[in-house]
C-alpha positions in Angstrom: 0.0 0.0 0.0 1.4 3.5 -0.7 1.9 5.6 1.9 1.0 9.1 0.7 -1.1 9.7 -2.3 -1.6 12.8 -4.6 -3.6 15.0 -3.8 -7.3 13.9 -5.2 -8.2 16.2 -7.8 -4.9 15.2 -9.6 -6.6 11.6 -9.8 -9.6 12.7 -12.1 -8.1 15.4 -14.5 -5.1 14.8 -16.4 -2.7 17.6 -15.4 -0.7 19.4 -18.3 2.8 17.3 -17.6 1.0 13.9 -18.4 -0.5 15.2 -21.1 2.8 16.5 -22.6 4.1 12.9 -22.3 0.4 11.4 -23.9 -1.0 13.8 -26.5 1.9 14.5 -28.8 1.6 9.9 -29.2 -1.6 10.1 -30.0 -0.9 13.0 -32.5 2.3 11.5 -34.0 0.9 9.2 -36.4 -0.6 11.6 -39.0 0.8 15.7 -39.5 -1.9 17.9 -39.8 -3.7 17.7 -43.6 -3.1 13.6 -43.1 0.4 13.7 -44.0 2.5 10.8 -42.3 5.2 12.6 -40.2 8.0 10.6 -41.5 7.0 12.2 -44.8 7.2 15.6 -43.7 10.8 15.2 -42.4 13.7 14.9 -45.3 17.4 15.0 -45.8 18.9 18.7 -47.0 21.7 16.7 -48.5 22.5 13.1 -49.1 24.9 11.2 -46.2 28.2 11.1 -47.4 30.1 9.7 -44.5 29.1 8.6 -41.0 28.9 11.9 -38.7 29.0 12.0 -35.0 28.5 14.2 -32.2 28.6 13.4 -28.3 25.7 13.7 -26.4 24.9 14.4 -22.9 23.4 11.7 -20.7 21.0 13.2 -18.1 18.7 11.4 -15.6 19.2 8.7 -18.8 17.8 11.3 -21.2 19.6 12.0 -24.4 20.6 15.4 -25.2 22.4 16.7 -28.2 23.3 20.5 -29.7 22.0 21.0 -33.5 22.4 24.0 -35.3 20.0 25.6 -36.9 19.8 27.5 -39.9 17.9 31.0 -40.1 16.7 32.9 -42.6 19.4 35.1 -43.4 21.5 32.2 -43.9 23.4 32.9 -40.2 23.2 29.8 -37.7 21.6 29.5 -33.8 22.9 26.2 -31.7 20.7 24.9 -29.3 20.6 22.0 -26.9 17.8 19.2 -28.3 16.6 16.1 -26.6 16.6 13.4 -28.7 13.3 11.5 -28.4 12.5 8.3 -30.1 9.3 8.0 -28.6 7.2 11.3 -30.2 7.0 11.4 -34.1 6.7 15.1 -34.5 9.5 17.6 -33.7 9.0 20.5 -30.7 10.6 24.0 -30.5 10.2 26.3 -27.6 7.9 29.3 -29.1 10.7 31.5 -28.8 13.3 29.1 -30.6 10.9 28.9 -33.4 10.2 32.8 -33.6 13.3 33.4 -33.8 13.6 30.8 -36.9 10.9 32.3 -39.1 8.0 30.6 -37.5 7.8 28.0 -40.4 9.8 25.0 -41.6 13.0 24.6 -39.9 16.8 23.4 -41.4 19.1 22.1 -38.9 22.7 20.1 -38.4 23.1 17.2 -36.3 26.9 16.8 -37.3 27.3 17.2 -40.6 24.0 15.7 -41.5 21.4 18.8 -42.9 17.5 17.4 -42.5 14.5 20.1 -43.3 11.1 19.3 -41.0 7.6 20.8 -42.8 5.8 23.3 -40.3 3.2 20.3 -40.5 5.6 17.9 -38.6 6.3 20.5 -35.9 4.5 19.4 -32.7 3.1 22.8 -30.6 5.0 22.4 -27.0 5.1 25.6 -24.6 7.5 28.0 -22.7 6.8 26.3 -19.1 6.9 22.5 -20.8 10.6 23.4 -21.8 11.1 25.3 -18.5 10.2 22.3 -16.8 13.8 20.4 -18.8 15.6 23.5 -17.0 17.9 23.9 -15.6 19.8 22.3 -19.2 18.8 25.1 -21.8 16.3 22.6 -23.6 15.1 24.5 -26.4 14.0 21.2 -29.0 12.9 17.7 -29.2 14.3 15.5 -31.8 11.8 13.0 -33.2 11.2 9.5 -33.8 10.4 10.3 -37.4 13.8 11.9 -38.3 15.6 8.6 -37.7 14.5 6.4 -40.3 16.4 8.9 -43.1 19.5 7.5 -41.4 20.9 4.3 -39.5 21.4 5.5 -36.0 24.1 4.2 -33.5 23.7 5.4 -30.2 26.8 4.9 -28.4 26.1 4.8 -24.6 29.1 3.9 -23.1 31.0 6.3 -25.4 28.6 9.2 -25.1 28.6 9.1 -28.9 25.4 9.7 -31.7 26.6 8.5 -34.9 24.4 8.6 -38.2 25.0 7.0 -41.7 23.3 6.5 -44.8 20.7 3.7 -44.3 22.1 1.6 -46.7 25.5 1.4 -44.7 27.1 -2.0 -44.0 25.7 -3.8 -41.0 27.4 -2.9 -37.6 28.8 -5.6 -35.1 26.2 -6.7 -32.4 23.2 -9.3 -31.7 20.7 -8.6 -34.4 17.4 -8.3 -32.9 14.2 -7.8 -34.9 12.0 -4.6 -34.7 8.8 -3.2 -36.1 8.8 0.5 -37.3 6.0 2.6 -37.8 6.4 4.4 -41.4 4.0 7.2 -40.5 5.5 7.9 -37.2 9.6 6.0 -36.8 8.5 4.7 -33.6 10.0 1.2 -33.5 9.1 -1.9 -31.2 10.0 -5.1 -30.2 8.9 -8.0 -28.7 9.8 -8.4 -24.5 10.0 -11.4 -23.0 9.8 -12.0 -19.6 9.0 -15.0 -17.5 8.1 -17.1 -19.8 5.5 -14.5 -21.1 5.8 -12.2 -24.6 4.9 -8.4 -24.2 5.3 -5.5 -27.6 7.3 -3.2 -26.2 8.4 0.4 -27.6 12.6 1.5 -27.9 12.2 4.6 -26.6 16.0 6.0 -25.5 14.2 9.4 -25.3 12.9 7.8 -21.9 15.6 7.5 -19.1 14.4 4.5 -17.7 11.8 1.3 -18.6 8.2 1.6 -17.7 5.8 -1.4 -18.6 1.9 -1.7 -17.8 0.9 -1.9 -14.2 -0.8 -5.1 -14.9 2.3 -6.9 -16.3 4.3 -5.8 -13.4 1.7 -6.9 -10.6 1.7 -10.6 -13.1 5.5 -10.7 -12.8 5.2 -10.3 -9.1 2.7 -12.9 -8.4 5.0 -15.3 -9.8 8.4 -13.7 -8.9 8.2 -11.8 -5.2 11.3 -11.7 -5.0 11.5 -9.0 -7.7 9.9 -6.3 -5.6 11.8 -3.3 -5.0 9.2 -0.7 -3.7 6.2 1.1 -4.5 6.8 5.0 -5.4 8.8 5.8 -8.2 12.2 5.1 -6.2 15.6 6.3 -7.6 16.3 6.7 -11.5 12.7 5.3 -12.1 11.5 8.8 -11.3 12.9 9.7 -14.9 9.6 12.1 -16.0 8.9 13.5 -12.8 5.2 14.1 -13.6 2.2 15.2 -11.2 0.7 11.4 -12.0 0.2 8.4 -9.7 1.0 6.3 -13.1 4.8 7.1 -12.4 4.6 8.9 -8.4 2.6 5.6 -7.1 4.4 2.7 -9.6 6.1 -0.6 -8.1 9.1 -0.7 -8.9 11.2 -4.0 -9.5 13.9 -5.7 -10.6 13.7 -8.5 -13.6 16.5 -10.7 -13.4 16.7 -11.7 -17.1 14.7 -10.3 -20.1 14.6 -11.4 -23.6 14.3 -9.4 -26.9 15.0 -11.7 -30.3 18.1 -13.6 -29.4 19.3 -10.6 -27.0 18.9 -11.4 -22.9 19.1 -8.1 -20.8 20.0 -8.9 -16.9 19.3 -7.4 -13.9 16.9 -4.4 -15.7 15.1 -2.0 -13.7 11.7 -1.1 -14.3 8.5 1.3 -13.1 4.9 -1.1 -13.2 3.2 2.5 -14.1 0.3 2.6 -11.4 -0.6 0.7 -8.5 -1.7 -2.0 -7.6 -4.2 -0.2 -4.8 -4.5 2.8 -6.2 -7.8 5.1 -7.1 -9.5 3.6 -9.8 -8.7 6.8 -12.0 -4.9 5.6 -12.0 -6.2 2.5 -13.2 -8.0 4.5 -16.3 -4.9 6.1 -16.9 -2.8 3.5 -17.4 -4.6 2.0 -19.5 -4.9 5.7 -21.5 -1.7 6.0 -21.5 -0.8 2.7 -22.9 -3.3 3.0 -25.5 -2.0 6.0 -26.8 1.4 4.6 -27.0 0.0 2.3 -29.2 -1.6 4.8 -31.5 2.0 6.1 -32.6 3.4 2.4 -32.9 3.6 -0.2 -35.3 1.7 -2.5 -32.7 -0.4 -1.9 -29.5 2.6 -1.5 -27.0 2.3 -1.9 -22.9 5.5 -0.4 -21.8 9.4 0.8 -23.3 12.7 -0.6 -22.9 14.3 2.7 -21.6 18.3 4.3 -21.2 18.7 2.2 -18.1 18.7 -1.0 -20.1 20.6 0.1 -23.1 23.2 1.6 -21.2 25.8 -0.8 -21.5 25.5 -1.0 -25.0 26.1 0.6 -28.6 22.8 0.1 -29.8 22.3 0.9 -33.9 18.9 0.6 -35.9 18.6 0.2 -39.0 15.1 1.3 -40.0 15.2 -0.3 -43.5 16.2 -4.1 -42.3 14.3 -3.5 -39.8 17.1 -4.4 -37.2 18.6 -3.0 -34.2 22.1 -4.3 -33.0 23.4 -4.4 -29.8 26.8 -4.1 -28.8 27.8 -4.3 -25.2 31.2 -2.4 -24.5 30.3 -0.8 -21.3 29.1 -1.9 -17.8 25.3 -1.3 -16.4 24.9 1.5 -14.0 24.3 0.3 -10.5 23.1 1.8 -7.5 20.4 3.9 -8.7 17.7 2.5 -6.5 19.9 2.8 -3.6 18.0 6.7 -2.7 16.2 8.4 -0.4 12.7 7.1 -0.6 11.1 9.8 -2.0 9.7 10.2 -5.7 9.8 13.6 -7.4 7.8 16.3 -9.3 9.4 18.7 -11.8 8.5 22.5 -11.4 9.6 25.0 -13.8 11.9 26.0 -11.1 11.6 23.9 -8.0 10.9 20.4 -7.0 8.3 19.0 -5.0 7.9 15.9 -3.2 4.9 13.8 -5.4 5.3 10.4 -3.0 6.8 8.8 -0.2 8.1 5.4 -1.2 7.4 2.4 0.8 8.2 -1.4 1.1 6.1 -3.4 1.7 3.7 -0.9 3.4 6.4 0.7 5.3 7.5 4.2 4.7 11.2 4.8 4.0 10.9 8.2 5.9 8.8 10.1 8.1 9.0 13.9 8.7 8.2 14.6 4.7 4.6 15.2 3.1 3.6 14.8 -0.4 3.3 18.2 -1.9 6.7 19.7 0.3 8.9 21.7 -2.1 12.3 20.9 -1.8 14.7 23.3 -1.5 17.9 21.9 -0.8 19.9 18.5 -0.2 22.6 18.8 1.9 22.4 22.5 1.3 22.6 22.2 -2.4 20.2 23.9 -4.0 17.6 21.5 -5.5 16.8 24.2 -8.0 19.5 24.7 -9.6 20.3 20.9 -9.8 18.9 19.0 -13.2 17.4 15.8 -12.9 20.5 13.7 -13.1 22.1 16.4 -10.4 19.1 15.8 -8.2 19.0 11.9 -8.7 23.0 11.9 -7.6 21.9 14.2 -4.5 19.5 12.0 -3.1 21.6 8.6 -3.8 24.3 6.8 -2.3 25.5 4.0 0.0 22.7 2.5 1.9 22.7 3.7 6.0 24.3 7.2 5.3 22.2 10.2 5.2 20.9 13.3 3.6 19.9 16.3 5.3 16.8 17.7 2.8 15.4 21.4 3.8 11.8 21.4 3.1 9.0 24.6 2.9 5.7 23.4 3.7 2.9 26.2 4.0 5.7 28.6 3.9 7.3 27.5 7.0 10.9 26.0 6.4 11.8 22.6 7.8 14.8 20.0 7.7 14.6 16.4 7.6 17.2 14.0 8.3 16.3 10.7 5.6 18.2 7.5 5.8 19.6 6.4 2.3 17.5 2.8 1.8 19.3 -0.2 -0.3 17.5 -1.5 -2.9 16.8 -4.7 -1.5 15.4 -3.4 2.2 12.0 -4.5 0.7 12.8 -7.4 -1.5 11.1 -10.8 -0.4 13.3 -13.5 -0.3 14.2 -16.0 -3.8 
C-alpha cells in the first residue's frame, strides 16, 4: 500500500505534464492535412560519411546540440533532446520565432535534415522550462531517424548517423517493427516465460511497462519487488501522475528481446496495484495512446537504463537493431532516499513517499513539500540527473533535505534505503 497519495483532484483530470508525455503519441501518427510525419521530415543533403557528435546523458535522457539554420542564412545552436518516442519535432515558441516561424533546417553533425511546419508538434515556454535547468530548447523525433541508420553509443557518449544503406554494424541482431507514419520502433519483450510488444524509446531515461504486467511478474516472482513509489532513477519524467509517483518498482533478473537477454533491468509497473480507480483509467490511456503512434499496441518501453551498457544501432530499412555491449550497467540507482519527485519549472516537490512493503522509507516529509535543498545544495539549480545523484548513495548514510511546507521551512534528516530493504526472499 502506498503511503502518501496525490492529492485527489490530480486523480480525475489529467494535469498538463501527463498530457505532454500522452497527447503528442496520439498525435504523432498523422501531421496535420493527413500527411504521415515521416514524410514531412527529409534530408537537405545526401549522407556522405558517418557523422557523429557526443551527447549528454542526463537522468538517462539524451541530449544533443544541433544548429540551426535561419533565414538570413546565419546559424543559432541549441541543446535538443533526442526523443524516439514522439513522431513530430517541438521547439520552444521563442526558438521557433526566432527561426521564421515556419519549416526549420538544422545540423546534427554534418547531417542537414529540413522538417515541414506540419511535422512541428506545438510544446510551450513552461513545458521546456520544466527540462531547465539544461537550456532545452527542441525535441528531436522519432520520425527523423529512419532517413538514417542511428548508433547510439552509450558507453561512449557518442550519436553516430549513416546513410541507411550502410554496412551492418557488429552486435546481436534483434528484430524490430517501425511505424512508417510515425519512426517509432518496437519489439517483442519477454519475460518470464511470457511475450509483451514493447516500444525502444532512448528518449525515456528508464523502462516503464503496464501496471498489470508488473503486478503478473510479481505474483510469480516476489522476489522482484523493489518498492512502490517511483524510487531512484525510475522517477525519470517527474510528472504530477500516480502512473509514475505511485508505480512498483522491480527488478527483472533476465529479459529477452530476439536472441538478446538483458540482466538485472530495472523497471517502473506505471500505477498501483491499490490505487484510485482513475490511475487504473490512466494506465490504460496512457498505454493505449502509445500504441496509437506504434507499429503494434505496446504496454511499456525498454528505456536508457537497459541500453546503457550498450552501442545500440537501428537500422530502419532491415528492420534491425544491433546491440553491442562495450560498457558496464549502472548500479546503484535505486539505492535513494525514498522519495519520488515532481518537476516545477523551477523547483521540485515531493509527489510520494516510497514504501516497502507498506512501510514508509521516511517520516517527517509530506507529499506536496517543495524541496529546497539537499545537503544544502540547492535543489533548483540541480537537473534531474544532479538531483537523482543528490538523493543517492550508499545505503545507511544520510541526507539532510530542507523542506517549505505552507511557507514555514523545515529540515529532515532521511536515511539512504538499499535496494533490496523491501525485497522478499528468492
Amino acid at each position: 500500500m502506498i503511503h502518501s497519495k496525490l492529492p485527489a483532484g490530480s486523480r480525475v483530470v489529467l494535469s498538463a505534464a501527463i498530457l505532454l508525455t500522452l497527447w503528442p503519441l496520439a498525435a504523432c501518427v498523422r501531421a496535420p492535412f493527413g500527411k504521415p510525419v515521416t514524410q514531412a521530415i527529409s534530408l537537405a543533403a545526401p549522407v556522405s560519411a558517418p557523422t557523429s557528435v557526443p551527447f549528454l546523458l542526463d537522468g538517462g535522457r539524451i541530449y544533443t546540440d544541433v544548429v540551426f539554420r535561419k533565414a538570413d542564412g546565419s546559424t543559432r545552436k541549441a541543446l535538443a533532446w533526442v526523443n524516439f518516442g514522439v513522431g513530430g519535432m517541438s521547439l520552444s515558441p521563442a526558438l521557433h520565432s526566432e527561426l521564421g516561424g515556419g519549416a526549420v533546417e538544422f545540423a546534427l553533425g554534418e547531417a542537414s535534415v529540413r522538417v515541414d511546419s506540419t511535422a512541428l508538434l506545438p510544446m510551450s515556454a513552461g513545458n521546456f522550462a520544466q527540462m531547465g535547468p539544461l537550456p532545452v530548447e527542441a525535441v528531436l523525433p522519432a520520425g527523423m531517424w529512419p532517413l538514417f541508420r542511428v548508433t547510439l553509443d552509450y558507453p561512449a557518449r557518442t550519436l553516430t548517423l549513416e546513410a541507411p544503406d550502410a554496412p551492418a554494424p557488429d552486435g546481436v541482431a534483434v528484430p524490430m517493427l517501425v511505424n512508417e507514419a510515425t519512426g517509432l520502433a518496437s519489439v517483442r519483450l519477454l519475460v518470464d516465460g511470457h511475450t509483451l510488444p514493447v516500444a525502444l524509446d532512448a528518449g525515456s531515461g528508464y523502462s516503464w511497462i503496464r501496471g498489470d504486467d508488473v503486478r503478473r511478474w510479481l505474483k510469480a516472482n516476489p522476489g522482484w519487488y523493489r518498492a512502490d513509489g517511483a524510487l531512484g532513477a525510475s522517477n525519470q519524467a517527474m510528472v504530477a501522475e500516480n502512473v509514475e509517483q505511485l508505480g512498483t518498482v522491480v527488478r527483472v533478473p533476465q529479459m529477452a528481446i530476439g536472441p538478446l537477454t538483458l540482466t538485472d533491468v530495472g523497471v517502473l509497473g506505471t500505477a498501483p496495484a491499490q490505487g484510485h480507480p482513475a490511475d487504473q483509467v490512466k494506465d490504460a490511456m496512457f498505454w493505449k495512446l502509445w500504441g496509437q503512434g506504434a507499429a503494434e499496441p505496446v504496454f511499456g518501453w525498454i528505456g536508457g537504463n537497459a541500453m546503457r551498457p550498450y552501442r545500440v544501432s537501428f537500422d530502419y530499412r532491415k528492420k534491425l537493431s544491433y546491440w553491442k555491449r562495450t560498457g558496464e550497467p549502472q548500479t546503484g540507482e535505486l539505492d535513494a532516499v525514498g522519495i519520488s519527485l515532481i518537476k516545477g519549472t523551477k523547483f521540485y516537490r515531493i509527489g510520494a513517499i516510497v514504501t516497502r512493503n507498506g512501510k514508509p522509507d521516511l517520516t517527517g516529509a509530506k507529499v506536496g513539500d517543495r524541496l529546497l535543498a539537499i545537503d544544502g545544495r540547492t535543489a533548483a539549480e540541480l537537473t534531474r540527473e544532479g538531483i537523482l545523484q543528490a538523493l543517492r548513495g550508499t545505503p545507511g548514510t544520510r541526507r539532510r533535505l530542507t523542506l517549505e511546507r505552507e511557507g514555514a521551512t523545515l529540515e529532515v534528516e532521511a536515511e539512504i534505503v538499499g535496494e533490496l530493504a523491501g525485497a522478499a526472499p528468492g
